[in-house]
C-alpha positions as a Python dict, from the first residue, in 0.01 Angstrom:
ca = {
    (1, 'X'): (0, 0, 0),
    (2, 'X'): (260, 230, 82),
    (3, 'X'): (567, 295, -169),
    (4, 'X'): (703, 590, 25),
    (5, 'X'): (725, 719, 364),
    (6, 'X'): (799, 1038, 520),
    (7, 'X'): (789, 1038, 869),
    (8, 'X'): (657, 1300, 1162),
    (9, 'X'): (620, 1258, 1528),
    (10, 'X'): (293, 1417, 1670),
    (11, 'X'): (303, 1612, 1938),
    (12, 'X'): (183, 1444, 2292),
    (13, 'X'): (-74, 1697, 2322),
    (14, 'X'): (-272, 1621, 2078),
    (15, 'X'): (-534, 1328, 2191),
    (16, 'X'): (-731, 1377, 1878),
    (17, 'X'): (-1012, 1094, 1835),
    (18, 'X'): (-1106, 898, 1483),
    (19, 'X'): (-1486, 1116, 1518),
    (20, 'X'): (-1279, 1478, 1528),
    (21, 'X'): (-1044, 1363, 1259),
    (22, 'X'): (-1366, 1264, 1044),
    (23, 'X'): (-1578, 1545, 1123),
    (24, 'X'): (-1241, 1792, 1031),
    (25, 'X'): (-1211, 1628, 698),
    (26, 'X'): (-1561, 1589, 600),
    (27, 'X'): (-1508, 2013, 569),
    (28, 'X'): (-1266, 2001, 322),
    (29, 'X'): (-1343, 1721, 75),
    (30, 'X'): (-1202, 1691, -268),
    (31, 'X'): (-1416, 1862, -539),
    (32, 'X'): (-1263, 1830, -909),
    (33, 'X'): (-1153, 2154, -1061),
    (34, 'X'): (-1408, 2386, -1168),
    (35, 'X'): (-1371, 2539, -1567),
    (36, 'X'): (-1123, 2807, -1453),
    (37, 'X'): (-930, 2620, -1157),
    (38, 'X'): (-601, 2546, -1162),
    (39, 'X'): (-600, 2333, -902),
    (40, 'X'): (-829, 2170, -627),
    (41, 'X'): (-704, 1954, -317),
    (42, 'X'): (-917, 1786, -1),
    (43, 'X'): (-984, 1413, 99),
    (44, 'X'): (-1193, 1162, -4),
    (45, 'X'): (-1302, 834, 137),
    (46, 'X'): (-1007, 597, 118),
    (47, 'X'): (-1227, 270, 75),
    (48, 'X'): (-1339, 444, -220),
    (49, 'X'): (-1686, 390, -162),
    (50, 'X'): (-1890, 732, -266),
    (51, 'X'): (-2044, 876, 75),
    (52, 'X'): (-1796, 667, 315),
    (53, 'X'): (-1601, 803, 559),
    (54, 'X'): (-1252, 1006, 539),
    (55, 'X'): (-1127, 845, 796),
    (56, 'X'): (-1070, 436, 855),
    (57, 'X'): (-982, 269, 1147),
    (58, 'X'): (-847, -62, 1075),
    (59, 'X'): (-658, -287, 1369),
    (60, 'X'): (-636, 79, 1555),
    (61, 'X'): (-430, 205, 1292),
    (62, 'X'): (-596, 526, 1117),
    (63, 'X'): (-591, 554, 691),
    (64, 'X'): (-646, 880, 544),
    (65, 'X'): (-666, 954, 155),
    (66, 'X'): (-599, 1278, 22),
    (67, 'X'): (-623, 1374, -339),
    (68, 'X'): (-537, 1642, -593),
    (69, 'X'): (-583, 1774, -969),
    (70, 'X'): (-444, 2022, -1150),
    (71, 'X'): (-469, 2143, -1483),
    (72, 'X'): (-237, 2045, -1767),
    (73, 'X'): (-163, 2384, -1940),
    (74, 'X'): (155, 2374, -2124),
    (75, 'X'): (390, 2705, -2126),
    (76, 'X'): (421, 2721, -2474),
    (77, 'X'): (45, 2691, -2565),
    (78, 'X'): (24, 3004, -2283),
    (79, 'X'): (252, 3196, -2448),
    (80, 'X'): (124, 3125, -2761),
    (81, 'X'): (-198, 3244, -2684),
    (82, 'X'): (-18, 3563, -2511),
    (83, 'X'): (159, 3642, -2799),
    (84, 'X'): (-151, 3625, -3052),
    (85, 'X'): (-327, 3880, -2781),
    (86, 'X'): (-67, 4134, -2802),
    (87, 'X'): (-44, 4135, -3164),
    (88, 'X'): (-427, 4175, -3183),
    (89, 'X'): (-379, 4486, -3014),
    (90, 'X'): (-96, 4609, -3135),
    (91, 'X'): (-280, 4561, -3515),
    (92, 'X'): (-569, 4756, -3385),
    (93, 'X'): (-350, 5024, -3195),
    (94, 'X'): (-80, 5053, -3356),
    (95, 'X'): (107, 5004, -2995),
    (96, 'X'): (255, 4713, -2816),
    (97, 'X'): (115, 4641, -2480),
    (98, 'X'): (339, 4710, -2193),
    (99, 'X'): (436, 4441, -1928),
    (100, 'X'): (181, 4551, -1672),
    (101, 'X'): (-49, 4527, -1998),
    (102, 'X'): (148, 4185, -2091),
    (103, 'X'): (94, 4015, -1806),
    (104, 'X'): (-320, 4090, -1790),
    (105, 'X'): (-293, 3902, -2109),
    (106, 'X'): (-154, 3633, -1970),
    (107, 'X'): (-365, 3609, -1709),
    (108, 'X'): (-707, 3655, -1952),
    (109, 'X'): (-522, 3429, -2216),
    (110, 'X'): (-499, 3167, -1906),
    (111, 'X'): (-893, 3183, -1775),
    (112, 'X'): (-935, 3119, -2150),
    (113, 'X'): (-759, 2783, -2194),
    (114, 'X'): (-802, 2650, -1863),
    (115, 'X'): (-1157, 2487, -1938),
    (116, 'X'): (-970, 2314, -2232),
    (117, 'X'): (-673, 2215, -2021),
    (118, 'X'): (-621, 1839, -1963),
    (119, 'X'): (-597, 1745, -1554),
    (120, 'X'): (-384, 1574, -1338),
    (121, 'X'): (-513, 1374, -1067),
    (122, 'X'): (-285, 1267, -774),
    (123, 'X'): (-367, 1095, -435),
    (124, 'X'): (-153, 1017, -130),
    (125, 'X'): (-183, 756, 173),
    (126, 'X'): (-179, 853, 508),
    (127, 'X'): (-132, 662, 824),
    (128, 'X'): (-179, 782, 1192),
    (129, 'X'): (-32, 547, 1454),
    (130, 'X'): (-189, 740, 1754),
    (131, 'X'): (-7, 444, 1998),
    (132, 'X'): (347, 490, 1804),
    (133, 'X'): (242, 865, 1777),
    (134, 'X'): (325, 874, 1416),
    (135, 'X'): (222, 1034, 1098),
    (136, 'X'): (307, 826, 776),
    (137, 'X'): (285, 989, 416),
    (138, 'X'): (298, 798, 116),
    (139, 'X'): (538, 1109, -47),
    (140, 'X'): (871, 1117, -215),
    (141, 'X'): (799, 1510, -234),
    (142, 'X'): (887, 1741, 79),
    (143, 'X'): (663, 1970, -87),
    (144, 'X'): (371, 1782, -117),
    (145, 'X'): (386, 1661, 252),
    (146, 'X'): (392, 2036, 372),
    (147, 'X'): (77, 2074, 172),
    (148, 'X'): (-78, 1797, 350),
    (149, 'X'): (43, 1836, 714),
    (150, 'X'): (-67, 2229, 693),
    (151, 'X'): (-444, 2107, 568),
    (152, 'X'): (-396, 1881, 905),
    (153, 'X'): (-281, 2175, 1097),
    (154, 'X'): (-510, 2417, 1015),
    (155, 'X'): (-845, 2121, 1014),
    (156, 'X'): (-754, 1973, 1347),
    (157, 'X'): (-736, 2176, 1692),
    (158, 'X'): (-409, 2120, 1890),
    (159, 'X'): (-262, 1926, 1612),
    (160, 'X'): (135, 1963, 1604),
    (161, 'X'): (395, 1758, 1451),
    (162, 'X'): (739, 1745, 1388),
    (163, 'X'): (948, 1542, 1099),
    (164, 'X'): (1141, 1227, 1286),
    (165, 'X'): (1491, 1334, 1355),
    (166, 'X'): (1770, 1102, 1471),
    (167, 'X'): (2100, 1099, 1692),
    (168, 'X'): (2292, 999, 1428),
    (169, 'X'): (2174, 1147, 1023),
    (170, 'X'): (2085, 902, 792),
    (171, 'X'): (2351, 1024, 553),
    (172, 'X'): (2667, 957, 868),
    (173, 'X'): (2542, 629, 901),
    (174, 'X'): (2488, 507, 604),
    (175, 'X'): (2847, 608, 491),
    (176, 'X'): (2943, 395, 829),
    (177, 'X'): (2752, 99, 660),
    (178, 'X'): (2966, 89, 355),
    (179, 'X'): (3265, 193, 466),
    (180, 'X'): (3307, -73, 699),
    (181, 'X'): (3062, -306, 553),
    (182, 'X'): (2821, -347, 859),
    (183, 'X'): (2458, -278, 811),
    (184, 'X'): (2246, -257, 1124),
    (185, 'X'): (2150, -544, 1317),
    (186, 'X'): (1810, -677, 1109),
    (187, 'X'): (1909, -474, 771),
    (188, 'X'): (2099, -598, 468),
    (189, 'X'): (2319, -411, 237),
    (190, 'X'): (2166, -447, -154),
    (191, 'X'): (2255, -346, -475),
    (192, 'X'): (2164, 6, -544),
    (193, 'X'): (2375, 354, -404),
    (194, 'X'): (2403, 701, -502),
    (195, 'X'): (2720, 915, -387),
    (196, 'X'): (2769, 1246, -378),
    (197, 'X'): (3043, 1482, -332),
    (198, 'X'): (2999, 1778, -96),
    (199, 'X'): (3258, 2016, -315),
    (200, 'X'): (3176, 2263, -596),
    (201, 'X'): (3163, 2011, -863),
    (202, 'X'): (2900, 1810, -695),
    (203, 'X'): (2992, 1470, -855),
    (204, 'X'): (2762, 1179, -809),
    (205, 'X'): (2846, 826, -819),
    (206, 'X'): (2533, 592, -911),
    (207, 'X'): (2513, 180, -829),
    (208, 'X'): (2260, 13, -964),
    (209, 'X'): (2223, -396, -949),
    (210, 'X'): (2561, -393, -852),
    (211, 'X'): (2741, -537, -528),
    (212, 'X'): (2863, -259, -332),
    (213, 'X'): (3083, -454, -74),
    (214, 'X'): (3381, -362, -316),
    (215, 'X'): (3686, -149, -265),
    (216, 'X'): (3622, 93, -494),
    (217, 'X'): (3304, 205, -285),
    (218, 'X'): (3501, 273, -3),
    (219, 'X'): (3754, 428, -160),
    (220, 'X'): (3466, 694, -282),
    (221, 'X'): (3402, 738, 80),
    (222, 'X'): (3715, 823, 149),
    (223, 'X'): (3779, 1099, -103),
    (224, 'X'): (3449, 1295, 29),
    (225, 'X'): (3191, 1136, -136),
    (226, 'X'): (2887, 1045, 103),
    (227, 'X'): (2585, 887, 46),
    (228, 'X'): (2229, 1002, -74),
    (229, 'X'): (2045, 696, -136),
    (230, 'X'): (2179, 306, -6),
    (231, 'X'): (1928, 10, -98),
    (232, 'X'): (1796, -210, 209),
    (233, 'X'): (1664, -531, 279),
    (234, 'X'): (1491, -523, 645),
    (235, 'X'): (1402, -885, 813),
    (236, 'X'): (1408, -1066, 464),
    (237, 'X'): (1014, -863, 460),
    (238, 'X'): (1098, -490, 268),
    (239, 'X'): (1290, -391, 86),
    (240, 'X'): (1329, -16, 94),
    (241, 'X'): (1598, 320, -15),
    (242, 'X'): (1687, 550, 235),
    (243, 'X'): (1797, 887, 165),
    (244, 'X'): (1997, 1107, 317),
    (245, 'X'): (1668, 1311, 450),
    (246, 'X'): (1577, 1010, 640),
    (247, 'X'): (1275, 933, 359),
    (248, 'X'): (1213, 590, 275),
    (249, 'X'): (1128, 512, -100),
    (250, 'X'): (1079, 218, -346),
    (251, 'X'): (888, 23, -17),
    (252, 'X'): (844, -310, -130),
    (253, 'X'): (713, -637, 62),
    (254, 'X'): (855, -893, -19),
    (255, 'X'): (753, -1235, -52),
    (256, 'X'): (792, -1408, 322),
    (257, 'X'): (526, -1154, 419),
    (258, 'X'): (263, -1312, 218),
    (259, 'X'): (362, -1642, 336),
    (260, 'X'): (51, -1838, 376),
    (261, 'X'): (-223, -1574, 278),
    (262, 'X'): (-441, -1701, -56),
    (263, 'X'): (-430, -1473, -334),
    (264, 'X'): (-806, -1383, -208),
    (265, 'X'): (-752, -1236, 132),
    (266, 'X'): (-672, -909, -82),
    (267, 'X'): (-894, -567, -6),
    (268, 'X'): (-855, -271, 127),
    (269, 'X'): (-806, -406, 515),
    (270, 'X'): (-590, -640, 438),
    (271, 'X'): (-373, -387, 257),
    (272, 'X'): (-376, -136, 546),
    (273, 'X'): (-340, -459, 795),
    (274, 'X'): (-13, -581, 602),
    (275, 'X'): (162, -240, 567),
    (276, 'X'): (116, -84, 874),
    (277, 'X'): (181, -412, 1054),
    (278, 'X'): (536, -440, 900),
    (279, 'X'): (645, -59, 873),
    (280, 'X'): (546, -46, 1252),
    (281, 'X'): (805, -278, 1298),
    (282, 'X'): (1043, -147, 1068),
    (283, 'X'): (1015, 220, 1175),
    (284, 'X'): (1152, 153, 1537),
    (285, 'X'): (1420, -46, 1393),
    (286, 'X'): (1533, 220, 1139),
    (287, 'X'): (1548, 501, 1405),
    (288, 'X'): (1745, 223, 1661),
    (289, 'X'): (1984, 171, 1377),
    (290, 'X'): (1982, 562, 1359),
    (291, 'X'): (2112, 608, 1709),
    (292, 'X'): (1782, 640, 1862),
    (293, 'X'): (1516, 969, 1842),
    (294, 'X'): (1691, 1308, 1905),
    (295, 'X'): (1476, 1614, 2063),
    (296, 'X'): (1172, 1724, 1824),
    (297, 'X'): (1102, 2034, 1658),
    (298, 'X'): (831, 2077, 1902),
    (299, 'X'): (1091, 2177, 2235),
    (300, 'X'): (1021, 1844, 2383),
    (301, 'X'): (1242, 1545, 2487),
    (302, 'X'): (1103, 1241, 2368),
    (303, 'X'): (997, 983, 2645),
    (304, 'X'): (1349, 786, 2820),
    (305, 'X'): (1195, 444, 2591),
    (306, 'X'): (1257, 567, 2243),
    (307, 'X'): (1612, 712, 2314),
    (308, 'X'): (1941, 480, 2272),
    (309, 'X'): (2262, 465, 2488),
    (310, 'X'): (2467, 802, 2409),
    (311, 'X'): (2784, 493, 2380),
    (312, 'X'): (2599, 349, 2107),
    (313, 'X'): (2555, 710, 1956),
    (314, 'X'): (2899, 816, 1989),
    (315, 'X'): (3036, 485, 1858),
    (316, 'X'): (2879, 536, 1513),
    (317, 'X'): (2913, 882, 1465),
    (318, 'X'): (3330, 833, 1519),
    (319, 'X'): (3306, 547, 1294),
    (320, 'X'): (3145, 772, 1016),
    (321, 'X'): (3401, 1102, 1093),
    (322, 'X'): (3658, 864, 1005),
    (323, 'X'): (3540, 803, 632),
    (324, 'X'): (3483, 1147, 501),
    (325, 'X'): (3411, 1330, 744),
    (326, 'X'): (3065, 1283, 757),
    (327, 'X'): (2828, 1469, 901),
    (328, 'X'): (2607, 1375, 1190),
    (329, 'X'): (2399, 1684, 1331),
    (330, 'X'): (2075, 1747, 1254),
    (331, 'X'): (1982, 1633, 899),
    (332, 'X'): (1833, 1935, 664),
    (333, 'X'): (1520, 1916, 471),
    (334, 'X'): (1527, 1677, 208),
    (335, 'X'): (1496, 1805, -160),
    (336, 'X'): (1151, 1809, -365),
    (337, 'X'): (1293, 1582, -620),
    (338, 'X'): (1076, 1282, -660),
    (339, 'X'): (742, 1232, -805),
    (340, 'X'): (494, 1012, -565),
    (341, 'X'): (441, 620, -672),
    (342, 'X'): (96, 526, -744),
    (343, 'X'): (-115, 402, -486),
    (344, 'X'): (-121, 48, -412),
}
């Protein structure tokens, strides 16, 4: 169900329940663009099912859907249009328009396309773990997950969250990995990398299908590259890519997690049963291998449970000074690079 994940922490104040959630959403529901809309977000039902609810509960794990479309309107055919404005004017005139003129053409030549434009539908998955206290979107894009946490923010009273943030940053230790060759207990190392070099020339190194427990790798790490992206297997269950912002992409279950289960017990609570029963397992074993939870965006310490030995912390950030120079403070945001996978 999920192919992405970007993950938040929500804040302990919030003790928001399933009703509030639904009642919040049911006041901004998706509604296709109108003739001259660019663009129209809000949720719909994630069943699917016209009139159900916006918000699921399935096993006590909450599944939002949120959706948007915008308008396919290609620059060219804009300017196009611009351009055959001005010259109308400029025939009947004898002038050309000025840019203040210029760009109320653009503007009239765009309310005149749009209801021709083609549209672009997207939606997105989320989760709420309200025991783990975590928000899960199904987003490669940093932008797109602002869009959706502020329609959160601003729908539901008291609601506060902060992205996950780690002792150690998911670049420092993943450059510990390879350099000495020891993933984290319950990961495995697989075949796809992307290095980058923190100078001006900003040269990447790309591995794809390709063993990366060679020399050649390390000797990358040694000259300065670090890494952006490393492939990993968790449990022999997902396989996933981790990126230097701490997102995980290309989530895919693998086969022992369908051990047993016909090819009938499909649907949309199974789906939400099998993902969010193996990423809740995953996700606390990602931010162990991390070093443990750090202090949130929100001022707070997180609770004494979710924080790791500072010996266990120290160890791997040494380890990772010593192969580049890596660095292991607080990680930045990542970039808006990616489009989102399809759903399911």
């Amino acid at each position: 169900m999920f192919k992405n994940m970007i993950v938040y922490r929500i804040a302990e104040q919030w003790q928001g329940t399933l009703e509030q959630v639904e009642e919040a959403l049911a006041r901004t529901p998706f509604i296709e663009c109108g003739a001259t809309q660019e663009r129209s977000v809000g949720w719909v039902p994630p069943r699917g099912e016209a009139e159900g609810p916006f918000a699921e509960s399935v096993a006590g794990q909450w599944i939002l859907r949120y959706m948007s479309e915008s308008k396919m309107l290609p620059a060219s055919v804009l300017n196009r249009k611009v351009q055959e404005k001005a010259e109308a004017i400029e025939r009947a005139s004898g002038r050309k328009p000025g840019k203040k003129e210029k760009q109320e053409l653009k503007d009239e030549a765009k309310l005149d396309l749009l209801p021709m434009a083609f549209t672009k539908q997207g939606g997105m998955w989320i989760w709420i773990d309200t025991a783990a206290r975590f928000l899960v979107l199904d987003t490669g894009s940093q932008s797109r997950a602002d869009e959706v946490v502020t329609l959160l923010v601003d729908g539901l009273p008291g609601f506060a969250v902060a992205l996950l943030d780690t002792q150690t940053s998911a670049q420092a230790a993943m450059a510990h990995w390879l350099a000495s060759q020891e993933p984290p207990v319950g990961f495995t190392i697989d075949q796809e990398c992307e290095l980058k070099s923190a100078d001006e020339a900003k040269s990447v190194v790309r591995y794809a299908r390709h063993p990366l427990d060679i020399d050649e790798v390390k000797a990358h790490i040694e000259a300065g590259k670090l890494p952006t992206k490393l492939a990993l297997t968790w449990d022999d269950r997902v396989s996933l890519l981790l990126t230097e912002g701490l997102q995980v992409k290309k989530i895919t279950f693998l086969e022992t997690v369908f051990d047993g289960q016909s090819k009938d017990d499909g649907g949309f609570d199974a789906d939400v049963a099998i993902a969010t029963g193996e990423l809740s397992r995953l996700l606390p074993d990602l931010i162990e291998a991390l070093g443990g939870e750090g202090r949130t965006a929100l001022g707070e310490a997180l609770p004494a449970a979710l924080q790791k030995p500072a010996a266990e912390v120290l160890a791997v950030r040494l380890a990772a000074k010593g192969q580049g120079g890596a660095v292991t403070g607080p990680k930045e945001a990542p970039e808006d690079s990616e489009p989102d996978a399809a759903p399911f």
